[in-house]
N, C-alpha and C positions, 0 to 999 in steps of 0.2 A: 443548473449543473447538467451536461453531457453525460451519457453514459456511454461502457466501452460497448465495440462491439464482442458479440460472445465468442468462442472458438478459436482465438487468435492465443500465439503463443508467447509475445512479446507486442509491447505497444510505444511507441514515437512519445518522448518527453513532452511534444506539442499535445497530444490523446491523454497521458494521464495529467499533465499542467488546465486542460480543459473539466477532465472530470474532477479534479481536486478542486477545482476554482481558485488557483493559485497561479503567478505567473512562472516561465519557466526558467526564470534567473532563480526564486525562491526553489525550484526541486535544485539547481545545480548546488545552492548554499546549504541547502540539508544533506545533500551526499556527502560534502567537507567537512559535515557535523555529527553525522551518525553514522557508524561505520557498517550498520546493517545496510544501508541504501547505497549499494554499488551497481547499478546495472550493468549488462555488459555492455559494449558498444560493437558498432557493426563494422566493417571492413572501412565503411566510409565515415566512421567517425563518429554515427549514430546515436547514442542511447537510446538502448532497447528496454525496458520493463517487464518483468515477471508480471504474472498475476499478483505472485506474492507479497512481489516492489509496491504494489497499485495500495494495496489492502495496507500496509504498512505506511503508506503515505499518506494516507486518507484515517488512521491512524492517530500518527504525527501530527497530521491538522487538526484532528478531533485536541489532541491533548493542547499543543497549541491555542489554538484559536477559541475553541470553547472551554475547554476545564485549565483556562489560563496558565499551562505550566510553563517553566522557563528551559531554554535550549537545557542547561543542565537539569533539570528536573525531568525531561522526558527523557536525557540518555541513563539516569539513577533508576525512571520508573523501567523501561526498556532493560534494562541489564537487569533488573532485582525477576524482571518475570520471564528470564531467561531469551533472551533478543526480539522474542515476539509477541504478541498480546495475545494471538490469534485465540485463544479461547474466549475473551470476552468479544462480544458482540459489539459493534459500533454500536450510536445510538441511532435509533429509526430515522430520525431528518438526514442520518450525513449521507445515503446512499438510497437510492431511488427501489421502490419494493420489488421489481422486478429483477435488480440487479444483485438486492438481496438473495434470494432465490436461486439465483443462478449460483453465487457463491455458497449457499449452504449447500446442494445438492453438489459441485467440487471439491467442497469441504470432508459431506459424508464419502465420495467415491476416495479420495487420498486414506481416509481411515481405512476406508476397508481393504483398499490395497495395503498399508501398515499393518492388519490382521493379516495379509495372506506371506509377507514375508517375514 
């Protein structure tokens, strides 16, 4: 598995279909199923990803692919924990330790920006 590069605001469906390990017909078929995964698109038609799209897709495939849930069972589990998971942690194999890191320390800087507003 690919990892992103870091500092980038948005990333090309081919960059996160790469670090997901999925192809990128399967991210267009979860956008038509989850209505959290909307990226914007770009002037040319693009799909652009958040950070936040990434973490959510990768996510998606955790629940998916490992803790076998079914397309409905990840939009019940997704809607009961209020559209995002983001408090639980992936599990350590699904994302490479350095890229952990980089997201916990984005993580901690958005809180603490939430404290200063």
């Amino acid at each position: 598995m690919a990892s992103l590069v870091t500092g980038k605001m948005f990333y090309k469906i081919g960059e996160v279909a790469e670090v997901a390990g999925v192809k990128t017909s399967v991210l267009r078929f979860w956008e038509s199923e989850f209505p959290f995964l909307k990226p914007v698109k770009s002037n040319s038609g693009q799909r652009l990803y958040s950070m936040n799209e990434v973490e959510l897709v990768l996510q998606v495939k955790h629940l998916l692919y490992d803790e076998k849930y079914t397309i409905e069972g990840v939009k019940k589990r997704m809607k009961a924990k209020g559209k995002v998971i983001l408090s639980e942690s992936p599990p350590s194999n699904t994302l490479p330790k350095d890229y952990r890191e980089v997201l916990k320390t984005v993580q901690n800087d958005l809180l603490a920006l939430r404290e200063l507003l």
